[in-house]
C-alpha positions as CSV (number, residue, x, y, z in Angstrom):
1,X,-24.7,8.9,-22.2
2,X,-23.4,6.4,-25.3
3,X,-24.3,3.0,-25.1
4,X,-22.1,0.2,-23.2
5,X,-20.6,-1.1,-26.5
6,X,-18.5,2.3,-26.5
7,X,-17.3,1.5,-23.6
8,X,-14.6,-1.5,-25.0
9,X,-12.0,1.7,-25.4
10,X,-12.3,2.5,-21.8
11,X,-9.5,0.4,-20.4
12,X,-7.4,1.4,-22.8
13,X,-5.4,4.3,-21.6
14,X,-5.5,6.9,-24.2
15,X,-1.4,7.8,-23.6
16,X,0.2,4.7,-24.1
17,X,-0.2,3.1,-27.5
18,X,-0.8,-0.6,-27.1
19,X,2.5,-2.9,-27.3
20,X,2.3,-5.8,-30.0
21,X,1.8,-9.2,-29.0
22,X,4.0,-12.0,-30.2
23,X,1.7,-14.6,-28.1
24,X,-1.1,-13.9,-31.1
25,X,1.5,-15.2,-33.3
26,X,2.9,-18.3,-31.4
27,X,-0.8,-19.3,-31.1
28,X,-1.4,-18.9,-34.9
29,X,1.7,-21.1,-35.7
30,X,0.2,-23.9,-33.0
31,X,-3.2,-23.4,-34.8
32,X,-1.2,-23.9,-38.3
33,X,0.7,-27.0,-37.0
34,X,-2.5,-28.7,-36.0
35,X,-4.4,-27.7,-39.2
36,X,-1.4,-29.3,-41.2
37,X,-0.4,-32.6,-39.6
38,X,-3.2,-33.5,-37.3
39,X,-1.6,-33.3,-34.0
40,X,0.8,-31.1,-32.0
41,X,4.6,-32.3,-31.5
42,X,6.4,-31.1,-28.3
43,X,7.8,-28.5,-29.8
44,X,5.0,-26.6,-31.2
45,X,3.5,-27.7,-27.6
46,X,6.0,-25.5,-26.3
47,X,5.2,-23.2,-27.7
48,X,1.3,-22.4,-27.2
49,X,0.7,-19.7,-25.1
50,X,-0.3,-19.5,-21.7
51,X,-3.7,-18.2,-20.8
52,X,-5.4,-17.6,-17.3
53,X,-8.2,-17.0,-19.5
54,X,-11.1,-20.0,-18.6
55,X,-12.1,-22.1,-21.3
56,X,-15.6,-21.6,-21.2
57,X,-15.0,-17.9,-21.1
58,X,-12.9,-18.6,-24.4
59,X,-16.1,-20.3,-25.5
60,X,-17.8,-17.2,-25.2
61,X,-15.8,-14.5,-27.7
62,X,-18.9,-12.3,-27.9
63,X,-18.8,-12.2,-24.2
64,X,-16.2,-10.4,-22.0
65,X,-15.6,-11.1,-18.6
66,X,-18.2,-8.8,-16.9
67,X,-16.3,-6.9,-14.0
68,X,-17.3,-4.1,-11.4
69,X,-19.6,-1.7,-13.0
70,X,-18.6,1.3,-10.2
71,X,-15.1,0.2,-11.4
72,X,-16.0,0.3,-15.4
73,X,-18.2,3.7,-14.8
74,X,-15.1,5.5,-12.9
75,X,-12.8,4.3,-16.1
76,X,-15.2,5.4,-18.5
77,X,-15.7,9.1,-17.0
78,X,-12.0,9.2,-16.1
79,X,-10.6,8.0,-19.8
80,X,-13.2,9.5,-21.7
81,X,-12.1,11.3,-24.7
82,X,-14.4,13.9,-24.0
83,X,-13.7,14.9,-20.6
84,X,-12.0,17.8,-19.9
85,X,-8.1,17.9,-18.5
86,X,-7.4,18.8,-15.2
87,X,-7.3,22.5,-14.4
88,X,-3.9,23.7,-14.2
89,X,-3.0,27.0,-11.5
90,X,-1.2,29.7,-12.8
91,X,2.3,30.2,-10.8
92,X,0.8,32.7,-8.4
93,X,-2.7,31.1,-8.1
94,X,-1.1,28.4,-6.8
95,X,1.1,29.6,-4.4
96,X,-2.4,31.7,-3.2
97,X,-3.8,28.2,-2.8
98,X,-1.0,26.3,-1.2
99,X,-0.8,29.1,1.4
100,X,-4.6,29.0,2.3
101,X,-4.0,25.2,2.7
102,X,-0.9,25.6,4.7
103,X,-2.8,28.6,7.1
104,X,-5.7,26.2,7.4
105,X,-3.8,23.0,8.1
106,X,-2.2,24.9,10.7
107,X,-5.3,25.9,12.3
108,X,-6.8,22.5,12.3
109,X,-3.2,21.2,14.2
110,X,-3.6,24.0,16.6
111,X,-7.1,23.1,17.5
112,X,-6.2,19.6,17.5
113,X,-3.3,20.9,20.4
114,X,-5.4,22.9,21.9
115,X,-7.9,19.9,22.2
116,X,-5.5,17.2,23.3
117,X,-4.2,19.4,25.9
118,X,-7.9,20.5,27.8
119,X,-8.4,16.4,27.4
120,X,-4.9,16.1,29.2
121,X,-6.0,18.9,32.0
122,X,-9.3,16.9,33.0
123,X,-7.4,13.7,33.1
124,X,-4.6,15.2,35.4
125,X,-7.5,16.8,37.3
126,X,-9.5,13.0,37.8
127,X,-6.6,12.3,38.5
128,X,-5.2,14.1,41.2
129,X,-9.0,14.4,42.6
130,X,-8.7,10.4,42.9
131,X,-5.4,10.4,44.2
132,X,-6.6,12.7,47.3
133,X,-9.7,10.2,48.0
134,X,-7.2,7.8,47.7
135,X,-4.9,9.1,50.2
136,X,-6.0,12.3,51.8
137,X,-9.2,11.0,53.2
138,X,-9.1,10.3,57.0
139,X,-11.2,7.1,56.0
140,X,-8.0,5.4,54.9
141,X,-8.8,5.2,51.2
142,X,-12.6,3.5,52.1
143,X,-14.3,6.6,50.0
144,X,-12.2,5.5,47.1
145,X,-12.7,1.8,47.0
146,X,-16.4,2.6,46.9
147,X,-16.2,5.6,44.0
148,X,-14.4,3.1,41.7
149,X,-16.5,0.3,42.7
150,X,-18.6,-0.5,39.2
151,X,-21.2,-3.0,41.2
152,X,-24.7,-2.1,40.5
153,X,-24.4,0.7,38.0
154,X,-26.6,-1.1,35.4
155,X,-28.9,-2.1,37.4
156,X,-32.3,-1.4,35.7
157,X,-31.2,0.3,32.0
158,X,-27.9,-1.8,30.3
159,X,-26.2,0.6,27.5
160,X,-26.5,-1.4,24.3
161,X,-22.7,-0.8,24.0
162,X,-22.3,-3.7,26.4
163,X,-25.0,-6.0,25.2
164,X,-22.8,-8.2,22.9
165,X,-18.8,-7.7,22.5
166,X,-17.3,-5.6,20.4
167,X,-16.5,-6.1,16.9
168,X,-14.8,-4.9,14.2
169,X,-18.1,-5.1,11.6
170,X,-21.6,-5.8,11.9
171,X,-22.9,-9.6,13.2
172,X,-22.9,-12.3,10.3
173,X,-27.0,-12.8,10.7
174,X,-27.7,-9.6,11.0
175,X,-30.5,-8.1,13.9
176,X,-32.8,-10.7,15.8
177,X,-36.3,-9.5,15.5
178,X,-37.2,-12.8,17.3
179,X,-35.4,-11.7,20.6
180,X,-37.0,-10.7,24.0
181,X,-35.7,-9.6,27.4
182,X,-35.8,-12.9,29.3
């Protein structure tokens, strides 16, 4: 691979020439003014350009702003003069392809179906099988009350699942290797 100083092309994109900039030339004249009498007036004031740029990264000219390097590499492989264009499909290639996508994207929605409805058949099955505890039993529902009853279910494992709530990411300090069961 080249060095990084080849890489000050890569965020130009290769298709669109680059526009010209009339702020290189407003800031020349301010530079001019100031050369000549000493001090800006308001109107050549006005005229300086606005940067976002920070001053001491102005400072710096040798010195760009350093940003993402996954970023930079996935520019530099995807702009690269050198790599290849992307394959085009012939007319009938490409409806060969988009069929097998279209057979196999029917597939996976069938299996999906077929899925979702199994996982529907067991539900309506608990269900229905709680439904006649409920009301079928001559014990007047007591059989129930006492399946759905979650007292003493953890009583001497605890699933991890339940040992802190549940988040969206990962805890701020990270694992305790300092804790013990009290």
């Amino acid at each position: 691979m080249r060095p990084f100083t080849f890489l000050a092309n890569v965020f130009k994109n290769p298709t669109i020439s680059a526009p010209a900039r009339p702020a290189v030339a407003v800031g020349r004249l301010c530079d001019n003014a100031t050369r000549t009498t000493g001090q800006i007036t308001a109107a050549v004031a006005g005229l300086r350009p606005f940067s976002s740029t920070s001053s001491l990264a102005k400072r710096n000219k040798g010195m760009a702003p350093k940003g993402d390097r996954r970023v930079t590499l996935i520019r530099y492989f995807l702009w690269h003069p050198l790599t290849p264009r992307p394959l085009r499909f012939s007319r009938t290639r490409y409806l060969r392809h988009w069929t097998i996508h279209r057979a196999w994207n029917l597939y996976q929605a069938q299996l999906r179906r077929e899925r979702q409805l199994e996982l529907q058949r067991q539900w309506q099955a608990m269900q229905a099988a709680c439904e006649e505890l409920r009301t079928g039993a001559g014990d007047g529902g007591k059989l129930f009350r006492v399946s759905m009853n979650k007292r003493g279910v953890f009583t001497d494992m605890f699933p991890i699942e339940y040992g802190r709530m549940q988040t969206e990411g990962p805890s701020k300090e990270g694992w305790n290797h300092e804790w013990k069961r009290a």
